[in-house]
C-alpha positions as a Python dict, from the first residue, in 0.01 Angstrom:
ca = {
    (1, 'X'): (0, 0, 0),
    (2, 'X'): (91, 338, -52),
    (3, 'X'): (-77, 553, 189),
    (4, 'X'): (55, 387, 486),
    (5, 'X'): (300, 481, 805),
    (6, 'X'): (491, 798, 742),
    (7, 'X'): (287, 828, 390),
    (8, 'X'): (-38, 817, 565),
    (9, 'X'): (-135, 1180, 467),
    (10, 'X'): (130, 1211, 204),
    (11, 'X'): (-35, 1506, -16),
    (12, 'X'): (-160, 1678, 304),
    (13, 'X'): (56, 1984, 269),
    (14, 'X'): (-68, 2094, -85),
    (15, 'X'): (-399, 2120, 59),
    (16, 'X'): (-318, 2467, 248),
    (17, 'X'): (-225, 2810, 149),
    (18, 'X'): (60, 2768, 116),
    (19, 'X'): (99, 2479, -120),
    (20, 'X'): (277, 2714, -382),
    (21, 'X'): (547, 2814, -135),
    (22, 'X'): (571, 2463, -64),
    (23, 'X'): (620, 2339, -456),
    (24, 'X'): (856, 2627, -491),
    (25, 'X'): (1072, 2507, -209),
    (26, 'X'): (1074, 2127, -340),
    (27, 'X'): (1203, 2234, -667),
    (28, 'X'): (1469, 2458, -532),
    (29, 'X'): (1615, 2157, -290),
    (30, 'X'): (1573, 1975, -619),
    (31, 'X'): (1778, 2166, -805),
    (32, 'X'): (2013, 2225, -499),
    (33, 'X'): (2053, 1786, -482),
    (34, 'X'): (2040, 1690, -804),
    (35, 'X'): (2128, 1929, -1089),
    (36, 'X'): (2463, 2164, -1171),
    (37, 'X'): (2372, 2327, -894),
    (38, 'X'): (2447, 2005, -661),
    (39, 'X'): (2727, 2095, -382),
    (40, 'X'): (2856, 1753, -298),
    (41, 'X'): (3133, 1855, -67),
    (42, 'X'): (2928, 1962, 213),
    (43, 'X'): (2642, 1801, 397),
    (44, 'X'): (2244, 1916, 331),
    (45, 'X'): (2241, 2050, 735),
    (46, 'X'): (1913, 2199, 854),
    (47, 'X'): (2072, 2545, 840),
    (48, 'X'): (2132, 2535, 466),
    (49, 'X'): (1783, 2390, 410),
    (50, 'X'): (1595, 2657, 570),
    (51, 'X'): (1816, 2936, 457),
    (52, 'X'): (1757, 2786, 54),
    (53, 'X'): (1391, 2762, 188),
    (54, 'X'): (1384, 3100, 339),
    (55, 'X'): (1507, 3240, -9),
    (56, 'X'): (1240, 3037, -145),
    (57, 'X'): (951, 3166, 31),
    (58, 'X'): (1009, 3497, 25),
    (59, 'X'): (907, 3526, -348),
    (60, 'X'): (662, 3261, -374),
    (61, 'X'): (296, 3407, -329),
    (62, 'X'): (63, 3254, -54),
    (63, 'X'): (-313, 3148, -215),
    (64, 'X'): (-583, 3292, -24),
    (65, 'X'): (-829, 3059, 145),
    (66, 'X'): (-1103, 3128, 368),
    (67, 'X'): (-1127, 2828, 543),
    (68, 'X'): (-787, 2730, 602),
    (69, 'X'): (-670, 2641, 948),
    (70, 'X'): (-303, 2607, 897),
    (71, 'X'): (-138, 2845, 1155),
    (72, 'X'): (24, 3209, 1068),
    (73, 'X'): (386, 3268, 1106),
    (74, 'X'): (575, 3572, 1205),
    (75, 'X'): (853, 3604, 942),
    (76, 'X'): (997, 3444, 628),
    (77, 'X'): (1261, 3215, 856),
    (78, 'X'): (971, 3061, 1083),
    (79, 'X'): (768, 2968, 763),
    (80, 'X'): (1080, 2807, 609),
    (81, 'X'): (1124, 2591, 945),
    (82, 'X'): (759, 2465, 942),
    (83, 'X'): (812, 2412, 517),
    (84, 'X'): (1089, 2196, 629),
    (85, 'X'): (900, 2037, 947),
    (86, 'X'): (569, 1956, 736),
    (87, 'X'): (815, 1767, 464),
    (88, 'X'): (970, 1568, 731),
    (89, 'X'): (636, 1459, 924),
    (90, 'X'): (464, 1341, 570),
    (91, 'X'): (731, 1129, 419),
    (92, 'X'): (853, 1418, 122),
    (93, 'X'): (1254, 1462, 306),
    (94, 'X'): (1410, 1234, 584),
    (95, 'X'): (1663, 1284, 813),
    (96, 'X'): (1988, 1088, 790),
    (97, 'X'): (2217, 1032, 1073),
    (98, 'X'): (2649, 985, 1032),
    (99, 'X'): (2709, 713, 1289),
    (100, 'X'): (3118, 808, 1277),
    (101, 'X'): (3095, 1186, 1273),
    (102, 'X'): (2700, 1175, 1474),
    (103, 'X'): (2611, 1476, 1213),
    (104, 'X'): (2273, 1546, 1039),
    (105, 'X'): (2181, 1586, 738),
    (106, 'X'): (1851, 1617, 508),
    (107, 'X'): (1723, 1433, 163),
    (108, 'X'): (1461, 1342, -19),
    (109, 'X'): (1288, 995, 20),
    (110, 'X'): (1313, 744, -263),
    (111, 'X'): (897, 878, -324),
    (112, 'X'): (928, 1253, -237),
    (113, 'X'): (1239, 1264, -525),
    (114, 'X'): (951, 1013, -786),
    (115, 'X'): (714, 1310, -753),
    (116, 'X'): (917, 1648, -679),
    (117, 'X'): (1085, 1531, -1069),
    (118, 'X'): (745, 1513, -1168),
    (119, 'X'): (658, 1926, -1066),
    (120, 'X'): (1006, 2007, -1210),
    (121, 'X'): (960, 1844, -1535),
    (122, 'X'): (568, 1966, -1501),
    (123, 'X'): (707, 2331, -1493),
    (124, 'X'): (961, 2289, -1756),
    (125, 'X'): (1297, 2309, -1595),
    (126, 'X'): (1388, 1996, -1715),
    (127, 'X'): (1462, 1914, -2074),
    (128, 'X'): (1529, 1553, -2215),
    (129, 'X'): (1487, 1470, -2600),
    (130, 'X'): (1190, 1321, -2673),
    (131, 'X'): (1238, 1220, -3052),
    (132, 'X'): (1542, 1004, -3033),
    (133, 'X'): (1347, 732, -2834),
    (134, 'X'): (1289, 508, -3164),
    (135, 'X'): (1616, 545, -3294),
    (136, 'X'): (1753, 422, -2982),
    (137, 'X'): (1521, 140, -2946),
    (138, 'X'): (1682, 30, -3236),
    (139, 'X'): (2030, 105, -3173),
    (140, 'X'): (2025, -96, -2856),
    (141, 'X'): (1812, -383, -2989),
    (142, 'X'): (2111, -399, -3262),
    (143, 'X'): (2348, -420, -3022),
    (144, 'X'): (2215, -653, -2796),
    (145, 'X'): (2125, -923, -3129),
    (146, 'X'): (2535, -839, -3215),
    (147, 'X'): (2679, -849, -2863),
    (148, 'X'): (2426, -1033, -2635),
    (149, 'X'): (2444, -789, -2377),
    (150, 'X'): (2102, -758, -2181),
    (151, 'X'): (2111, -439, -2057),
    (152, 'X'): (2122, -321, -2401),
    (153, 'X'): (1801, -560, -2411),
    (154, 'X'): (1654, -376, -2133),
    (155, 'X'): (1729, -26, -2257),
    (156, 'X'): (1549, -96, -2580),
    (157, 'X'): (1238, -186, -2326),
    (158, 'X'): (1268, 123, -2141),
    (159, 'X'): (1279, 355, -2495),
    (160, 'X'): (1020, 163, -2604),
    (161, 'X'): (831, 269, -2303),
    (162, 'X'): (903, 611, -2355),
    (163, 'X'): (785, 605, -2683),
    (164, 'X'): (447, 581, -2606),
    (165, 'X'): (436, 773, -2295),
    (166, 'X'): (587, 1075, -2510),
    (167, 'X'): (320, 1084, -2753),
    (168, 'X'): (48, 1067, -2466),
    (169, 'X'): (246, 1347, -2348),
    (170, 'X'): (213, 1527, -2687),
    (171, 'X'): (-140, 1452, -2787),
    (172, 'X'): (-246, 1577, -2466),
    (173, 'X'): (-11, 1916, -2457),
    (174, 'X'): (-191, 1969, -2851),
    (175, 'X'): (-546, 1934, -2687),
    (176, 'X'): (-478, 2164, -2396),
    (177, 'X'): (-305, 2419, -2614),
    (178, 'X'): (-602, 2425, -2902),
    (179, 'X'): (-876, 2458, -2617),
    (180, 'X'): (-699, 2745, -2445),
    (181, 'X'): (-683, 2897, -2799),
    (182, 'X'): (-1041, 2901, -2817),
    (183, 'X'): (-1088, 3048, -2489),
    (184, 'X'): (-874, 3327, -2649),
    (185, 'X'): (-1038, 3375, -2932),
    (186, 'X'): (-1407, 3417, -2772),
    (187, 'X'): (-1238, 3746, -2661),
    (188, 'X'): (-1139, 3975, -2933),
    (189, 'X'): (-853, 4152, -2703),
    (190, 'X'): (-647, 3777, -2699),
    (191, 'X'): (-684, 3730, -3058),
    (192, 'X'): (-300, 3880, -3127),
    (193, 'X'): (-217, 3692, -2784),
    (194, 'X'): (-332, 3369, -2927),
    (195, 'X'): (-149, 3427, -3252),
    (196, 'X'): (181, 3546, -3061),
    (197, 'X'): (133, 3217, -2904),
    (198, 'X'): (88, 3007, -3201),
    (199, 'X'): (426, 3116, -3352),
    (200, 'X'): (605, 3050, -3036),
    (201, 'X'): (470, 2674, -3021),
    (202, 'X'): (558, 2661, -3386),
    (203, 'X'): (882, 2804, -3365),
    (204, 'X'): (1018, 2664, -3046),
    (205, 'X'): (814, 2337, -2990),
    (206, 'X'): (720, 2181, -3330),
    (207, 'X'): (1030, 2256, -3564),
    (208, 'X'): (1297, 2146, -3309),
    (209, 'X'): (1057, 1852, -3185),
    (210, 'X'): (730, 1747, -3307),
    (211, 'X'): (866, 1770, -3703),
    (212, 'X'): (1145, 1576, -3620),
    (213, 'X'): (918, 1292, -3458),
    (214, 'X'): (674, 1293, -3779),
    (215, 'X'): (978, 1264, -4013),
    (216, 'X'): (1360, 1163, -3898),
    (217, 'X'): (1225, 962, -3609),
    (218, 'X'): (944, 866, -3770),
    (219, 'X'): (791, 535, -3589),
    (220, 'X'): (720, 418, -3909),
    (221, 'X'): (1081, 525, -4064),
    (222, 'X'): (1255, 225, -3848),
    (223, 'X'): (963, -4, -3773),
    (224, 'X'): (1072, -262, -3969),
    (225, 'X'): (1438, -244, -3835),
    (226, 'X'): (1314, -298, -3474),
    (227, 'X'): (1081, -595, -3611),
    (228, 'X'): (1404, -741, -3807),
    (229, 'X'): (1605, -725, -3493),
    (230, 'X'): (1370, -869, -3272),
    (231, 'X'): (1313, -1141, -3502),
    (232, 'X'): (1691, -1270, -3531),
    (233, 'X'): (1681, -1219, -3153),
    (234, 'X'): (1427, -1445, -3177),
    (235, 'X'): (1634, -1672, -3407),
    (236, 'X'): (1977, -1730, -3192),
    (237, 'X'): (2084, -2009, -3126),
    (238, 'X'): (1911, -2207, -2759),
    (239, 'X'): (2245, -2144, -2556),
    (240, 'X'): (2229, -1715, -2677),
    (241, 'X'): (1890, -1742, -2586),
    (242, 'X'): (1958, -1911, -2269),
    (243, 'X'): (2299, -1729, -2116),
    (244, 'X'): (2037, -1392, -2192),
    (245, 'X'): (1758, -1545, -1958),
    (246, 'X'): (2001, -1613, -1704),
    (247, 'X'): (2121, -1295, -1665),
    (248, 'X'): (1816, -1103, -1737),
    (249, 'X'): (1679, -1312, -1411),
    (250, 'X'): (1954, -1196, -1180),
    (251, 'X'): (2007, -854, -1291),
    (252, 'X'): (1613, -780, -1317),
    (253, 'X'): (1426, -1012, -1116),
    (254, 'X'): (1117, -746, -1090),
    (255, 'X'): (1044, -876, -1429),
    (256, 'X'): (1003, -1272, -1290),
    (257, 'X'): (620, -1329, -1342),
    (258, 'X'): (613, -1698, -1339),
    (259, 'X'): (916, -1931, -1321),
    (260, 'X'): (757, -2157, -1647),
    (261, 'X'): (778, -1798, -1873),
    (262, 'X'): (1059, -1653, -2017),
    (263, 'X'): (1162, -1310, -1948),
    (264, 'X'): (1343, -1279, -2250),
    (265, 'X'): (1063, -1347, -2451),
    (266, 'X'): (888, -1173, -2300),
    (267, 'X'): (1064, -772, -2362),
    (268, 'X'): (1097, -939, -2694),
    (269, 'X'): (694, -934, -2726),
    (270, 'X'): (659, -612, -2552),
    (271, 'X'): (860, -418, -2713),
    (272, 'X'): (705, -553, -3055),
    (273, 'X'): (372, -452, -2916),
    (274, 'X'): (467, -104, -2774),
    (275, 'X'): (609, -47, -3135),
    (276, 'X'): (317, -154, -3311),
    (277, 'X'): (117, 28, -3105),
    (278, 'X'): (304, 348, -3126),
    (279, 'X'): (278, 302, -3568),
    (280, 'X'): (-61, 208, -3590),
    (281, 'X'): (-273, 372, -3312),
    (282, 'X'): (-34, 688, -3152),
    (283, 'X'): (137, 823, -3490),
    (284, 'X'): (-234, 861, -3668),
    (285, 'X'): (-339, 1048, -3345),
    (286, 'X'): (-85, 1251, -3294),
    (287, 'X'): (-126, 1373, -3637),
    (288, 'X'): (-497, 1412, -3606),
    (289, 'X'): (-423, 1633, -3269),
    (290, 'X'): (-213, 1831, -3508),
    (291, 'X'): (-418, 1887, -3745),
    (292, 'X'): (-719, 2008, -3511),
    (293, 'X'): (-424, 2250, -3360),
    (294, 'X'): (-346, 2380, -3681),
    (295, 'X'): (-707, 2431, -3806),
    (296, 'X'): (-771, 2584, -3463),
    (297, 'X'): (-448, 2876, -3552),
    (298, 'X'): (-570, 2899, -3945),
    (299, 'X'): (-902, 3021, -3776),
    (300, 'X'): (-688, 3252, -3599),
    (301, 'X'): (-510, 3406, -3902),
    (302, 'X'): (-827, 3472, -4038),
    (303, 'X'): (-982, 3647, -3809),
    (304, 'X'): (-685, 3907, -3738),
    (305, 'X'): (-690, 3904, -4117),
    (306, 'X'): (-1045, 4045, -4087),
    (307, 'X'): (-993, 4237, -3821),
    (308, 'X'): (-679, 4430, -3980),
    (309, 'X'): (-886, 4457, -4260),
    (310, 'X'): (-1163, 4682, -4087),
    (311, 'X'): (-870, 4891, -3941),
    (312, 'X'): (-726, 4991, -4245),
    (313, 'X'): (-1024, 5082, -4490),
    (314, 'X'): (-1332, 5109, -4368),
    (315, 'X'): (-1618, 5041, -4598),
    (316, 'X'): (-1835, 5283, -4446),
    (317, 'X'): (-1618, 5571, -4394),
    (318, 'X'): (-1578, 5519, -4818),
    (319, 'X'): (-1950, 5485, -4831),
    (320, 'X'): (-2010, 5799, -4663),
    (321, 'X'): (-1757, 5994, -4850),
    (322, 'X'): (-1941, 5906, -5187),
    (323, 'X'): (-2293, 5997, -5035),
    (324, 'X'): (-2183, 6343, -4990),
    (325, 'X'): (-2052, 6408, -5324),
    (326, 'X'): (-2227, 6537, -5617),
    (327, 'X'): (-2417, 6275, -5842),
    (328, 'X'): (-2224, 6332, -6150),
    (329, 'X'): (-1896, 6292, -5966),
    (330, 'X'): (-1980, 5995, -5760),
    (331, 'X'): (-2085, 5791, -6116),
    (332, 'X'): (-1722, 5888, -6242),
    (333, 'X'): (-1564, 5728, -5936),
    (334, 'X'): (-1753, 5437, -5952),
    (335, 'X'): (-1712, 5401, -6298),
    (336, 'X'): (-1324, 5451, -6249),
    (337, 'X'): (-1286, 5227, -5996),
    (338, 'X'): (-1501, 4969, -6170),
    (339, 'X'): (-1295, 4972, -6450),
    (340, 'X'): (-1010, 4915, -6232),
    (341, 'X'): (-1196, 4633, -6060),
    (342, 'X'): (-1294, 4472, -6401),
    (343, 'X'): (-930, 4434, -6553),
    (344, 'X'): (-812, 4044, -6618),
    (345, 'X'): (-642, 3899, -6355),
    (346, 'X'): (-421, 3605, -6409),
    (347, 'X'): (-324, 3368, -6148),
    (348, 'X'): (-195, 2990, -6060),
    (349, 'X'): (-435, 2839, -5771),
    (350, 'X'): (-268, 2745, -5440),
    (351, 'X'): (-235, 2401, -5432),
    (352, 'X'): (-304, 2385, -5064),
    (353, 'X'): (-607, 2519, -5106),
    (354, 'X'): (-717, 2245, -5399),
    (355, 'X'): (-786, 1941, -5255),
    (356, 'X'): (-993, 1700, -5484),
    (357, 'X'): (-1223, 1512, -5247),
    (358, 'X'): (-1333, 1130, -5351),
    (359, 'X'): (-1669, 1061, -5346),
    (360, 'X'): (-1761, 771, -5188),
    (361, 'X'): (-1968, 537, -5409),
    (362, 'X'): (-2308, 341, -5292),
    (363, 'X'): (-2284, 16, -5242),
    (364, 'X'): (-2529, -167, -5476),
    (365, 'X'): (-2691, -462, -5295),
    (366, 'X'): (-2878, -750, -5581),
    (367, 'X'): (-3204, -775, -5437),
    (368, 'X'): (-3361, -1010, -5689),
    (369, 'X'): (-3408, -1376, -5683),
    (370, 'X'): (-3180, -1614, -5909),
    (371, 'X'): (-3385, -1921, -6058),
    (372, 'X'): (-3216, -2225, -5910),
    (373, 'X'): (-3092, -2445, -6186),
    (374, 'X'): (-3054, -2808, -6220),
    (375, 'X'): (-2674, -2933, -6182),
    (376, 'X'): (-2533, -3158, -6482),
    (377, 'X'): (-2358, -3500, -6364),
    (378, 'X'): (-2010, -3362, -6397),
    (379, 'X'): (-2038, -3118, -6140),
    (380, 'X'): (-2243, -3387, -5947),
    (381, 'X'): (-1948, -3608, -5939),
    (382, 'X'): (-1730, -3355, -5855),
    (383, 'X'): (-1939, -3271, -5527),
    (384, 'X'): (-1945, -3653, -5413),
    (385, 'X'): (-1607, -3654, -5461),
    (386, 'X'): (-1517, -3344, -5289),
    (387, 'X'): (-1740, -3455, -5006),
    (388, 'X'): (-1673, -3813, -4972),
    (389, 'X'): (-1280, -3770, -4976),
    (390, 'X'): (-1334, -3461, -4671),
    (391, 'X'): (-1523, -3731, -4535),
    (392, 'X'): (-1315, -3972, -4538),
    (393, 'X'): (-983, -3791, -4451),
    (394, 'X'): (-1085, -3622, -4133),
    (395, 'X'): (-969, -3665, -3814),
    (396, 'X'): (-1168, -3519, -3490),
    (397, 'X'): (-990, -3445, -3164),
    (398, 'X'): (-1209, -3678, -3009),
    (399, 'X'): (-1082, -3970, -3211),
    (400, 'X'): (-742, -3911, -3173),
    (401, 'X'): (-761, -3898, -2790),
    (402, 'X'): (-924, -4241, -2771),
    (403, 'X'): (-677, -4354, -2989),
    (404, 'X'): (-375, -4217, -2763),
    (405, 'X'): (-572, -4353, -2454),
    (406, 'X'): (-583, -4657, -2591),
    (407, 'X'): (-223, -4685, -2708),
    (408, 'X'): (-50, -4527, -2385),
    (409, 'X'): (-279, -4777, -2157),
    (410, 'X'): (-150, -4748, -1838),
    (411, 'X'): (175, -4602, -1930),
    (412, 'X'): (296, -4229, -1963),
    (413, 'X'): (521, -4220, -2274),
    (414, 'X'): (541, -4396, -2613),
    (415, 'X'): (756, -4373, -2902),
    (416, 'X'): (598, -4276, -3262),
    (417, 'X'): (663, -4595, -3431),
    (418, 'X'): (516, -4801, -3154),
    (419, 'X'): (173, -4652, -3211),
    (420, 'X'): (-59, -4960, -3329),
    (421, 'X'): (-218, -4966, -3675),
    (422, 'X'): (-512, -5197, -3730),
    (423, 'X'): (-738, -4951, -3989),
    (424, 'X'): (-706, -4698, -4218),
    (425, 'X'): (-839, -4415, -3981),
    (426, 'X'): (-542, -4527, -3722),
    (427, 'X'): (-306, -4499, -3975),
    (428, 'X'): (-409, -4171, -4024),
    (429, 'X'): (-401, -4051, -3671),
    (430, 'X'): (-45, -4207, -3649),
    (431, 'X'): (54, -3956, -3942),
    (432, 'X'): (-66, -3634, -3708),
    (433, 'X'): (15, -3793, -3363),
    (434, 'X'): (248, -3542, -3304),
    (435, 'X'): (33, -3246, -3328),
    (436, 'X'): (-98, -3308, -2958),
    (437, 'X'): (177, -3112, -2865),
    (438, 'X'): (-17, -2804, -2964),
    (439, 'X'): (-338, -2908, -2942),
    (440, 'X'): (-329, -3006, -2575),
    (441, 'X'): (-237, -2694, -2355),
    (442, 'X'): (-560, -2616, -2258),
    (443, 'X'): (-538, -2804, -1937),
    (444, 'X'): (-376, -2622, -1644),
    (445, 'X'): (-258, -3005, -1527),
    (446, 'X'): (-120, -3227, -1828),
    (447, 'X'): (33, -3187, -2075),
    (448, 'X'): (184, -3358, -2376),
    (449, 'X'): (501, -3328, -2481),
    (450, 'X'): (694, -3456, -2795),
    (451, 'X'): (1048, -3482, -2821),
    (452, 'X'): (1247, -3574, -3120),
    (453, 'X'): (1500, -3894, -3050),
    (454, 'X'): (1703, -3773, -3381),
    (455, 'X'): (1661, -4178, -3575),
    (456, 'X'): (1458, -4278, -3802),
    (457, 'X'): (1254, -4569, -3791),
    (458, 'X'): (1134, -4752, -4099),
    (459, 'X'): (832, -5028, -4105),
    (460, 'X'): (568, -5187, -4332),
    (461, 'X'): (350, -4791, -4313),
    (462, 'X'): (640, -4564, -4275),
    (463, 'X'): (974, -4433, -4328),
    (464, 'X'): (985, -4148, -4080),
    (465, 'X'): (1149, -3980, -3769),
    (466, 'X'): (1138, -4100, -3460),
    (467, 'X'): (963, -3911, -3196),
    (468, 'X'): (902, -3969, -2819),
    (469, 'X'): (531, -3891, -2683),
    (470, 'X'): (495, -3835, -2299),
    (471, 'X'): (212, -3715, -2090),
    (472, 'X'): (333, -3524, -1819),
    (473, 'X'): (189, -3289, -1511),
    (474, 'X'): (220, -2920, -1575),
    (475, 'X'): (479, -2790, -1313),
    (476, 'X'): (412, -2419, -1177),
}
């Protein structure tokens, strides 16, 4: 459970006033701990804490809440101390004790550090790359197939994570940024804000990132160089195969569901789904969130298109101006400028704006009745044979298990050439008595297994391989 001992009321202090002062100081002992700004040759004492909180606090605002019963303090120093206190009590920053030297210092818990990265990556003072994630899935997959290295296996399952997670990431940043455009827009003062906006997300968030992801790092660009590398991973030889389960056991034993299924295999089929996934179902969104962006911004350029439009001439003023004049005068302006308007303009289309929509075509559905006719002999024959050989050539599931029954008796294992014949239909059932393999894990207690012995064995029916048949309990 999560919520339990000293993370019984883990989120209680973002529930006061002062939750922003509180954020602000988790990102600044962030920073402090585990960026450039990290001082690693002295200790994190409670001095140095509350003066970084102090600084902190003193320009982070305080929310106003009515019924908030969270105590006032007297100065910026005291609210640092009970900042620092409050983290302690709920499980966000420990206190860690030198036996040899008996001095103090302070740190995040393993879960305060999980979500304080969260709010600093939330507020962008982070940055990681977020279209190389394919590429590297196959970089490492390549290595690992040339090498046999699994943490290069286990990298490739982490990108391949990331892959998806990223594009949630995206599609979701697209949505939120096209529904606070039309907030904008319902006020004509934000219009020029909303554009202003527009260019910046184009300029600093789509051409070094999104374009990138839709065209170098396409998913679709090195699909089918992940799929060939997890295929010849797939295709090693059993001891390859087996050293990497091995090791993937001891060096990632979180991964362990069940000691009968194999790890490797496993990432293998994850990481083949996660890319699928990513090609078939997150690529087509993300372009589809795009697209509603963009059609969101061209409604944008339009209007302040309008709108500059009014500023500059308006049709009225002109309107008025013409009233006033004499008649005779205002027909020989018109007529000017109508002769002006009327001239032949020529001009190539913009083929963005020419799109040549398909029509989609009614599906026709024969509603009349056909006259049955009368079948000559030749295709007669042709259906009794069809039928009589299907007939006679197929085997049920039922009738090979009677006839295994029967030829195990009391026993657990038989070899293939051993199996009786006494009719045709055995004889048959012989032939595909090795396909119980596969047709016989639906119990969760027996199974069969068949194991090649690597002779042949030759009688009055058959010149074949030899194979070993044994009925065995399922082991967990």
């Amino acid at each position: 459970m999560f919520f339990e001992q000293e993370r019984r009321d883990f989120f209680r202090p973002f529930i006061s006033k002062y939750r922003e002062q509180i954020a602000a100081c988790l990102q600044s002992l962030y920073e402090q701990l585990y960026t450039v700004q990290a001082d690693y040759e002295s200790l994190n004492t409670r001095e140095k804490i509350v003066a970084l909180f102090q600084e902190t606090v003193t320009r982070s605002p305080v929310i106003d809440q009515e019924d908030d019963d969270t105590m006032p303090v007297k100065s910026d120093r005291e609210q640092a101390n009970w900042v620092l206190n409050s983290l302690i009590e709920y499980g966000w920053l420990e206190k860690q004790v030198d036996e040899a030297t008996l001095q103090s210092s302070y740190a995040f818990t393993r879960v305060g550090r999980l979500f304080t990265q969260s709010l600093v990556e939330a507020n962008g003072a982070a940055y990681r790359t977020r279209h190389r994630n394919t590429r590297n899935v196959r970089n490492a997959l390549k290595v690992f197939v040339d090498q046999g290295d699994v943490y290069d296996l286990l990298d490739a399952f982490e990108y391949s994570e990331r892959i998806i997670s990223d594009f949630s990431d995206t599609i979701a940043e697209l949505d939120e940024r096209k529904r606070e455009l039309v907030r904008e827009v319902e006020s004509q003062q934000l219009v020029e804000k909303a554009s202003e906006e527009f260019f910046q997300f184009m300029e600093k968030r789509f051409m070094p990132d999104l374009s990138i992801r839709l065209s170098a790092d396409s998913v679709e660009k090195w699909r089918d160089e992940i799929q060939d590398s997890i295929n010849k991973a797939r295709r090693k030889r059993k001891e390859f195969k087996a050293d990497a389960e091995s090791n993937l056991r001891k060096v990632a034993p979180e991964l362990i569901q069940s000691n009968s299924q194999s790890v490797f295999l496993t990432l293998l089929e994850r990481i083949e789904q996660r890319i699928h996934r990513a090609s078939e179902v997150m690529l087509p969104a993300l372009r589809q969130s795009l697209h509603g962006f963009t059609r969101r911004a061209d409604i944008i350029m339009r209007q302040l298109s309008f709108s500059a439009q009014g500023r500059q001439s308006s049709i009225v003023d002109i309107c008025q101006k013409l009233a006033k004049l004499p008649t005779q005068e205002m027909d020989k302006k018109l007529e000017s400028t109508g002769d002006i308007l009327a001239q032949l303009q020529v001009a190539f289309f913009d083929p963005q704006q020419v799109r040549l929509f398909q029509r989609q075509r009614k599906r026709i559905v024969d509603t009349r009745v056909e006259q049955d006719t009368e079948m000559d002999m030749e295709s007669r024959k042709a259906m009794y044979i069809r039928q009589t050989v299907e007939r006679a050539f197929a085997l049920s599931n039922q009738d090979m298990a009677e006839y295994l029954v029967k030829s195990l008796g009391s026993g657990h294992r038989i070899f293939s050439h051993q199996l009786p014949v006494s009719s045709a239909r055995e004889l048959l059932i012989r032939a595909h008595a090795i396909e119980v393999a596969s047709a016989g894990r639906q119990s969760s207690e027996f199974q069969f297994k068949v194991e090649p012995t690597g002779m042949r064995k030759k009688d009055q029916f058959f010149e074949a391989d030899e194979f070993v048949i044994t009925l065995e309990t399922k082991q967990d």
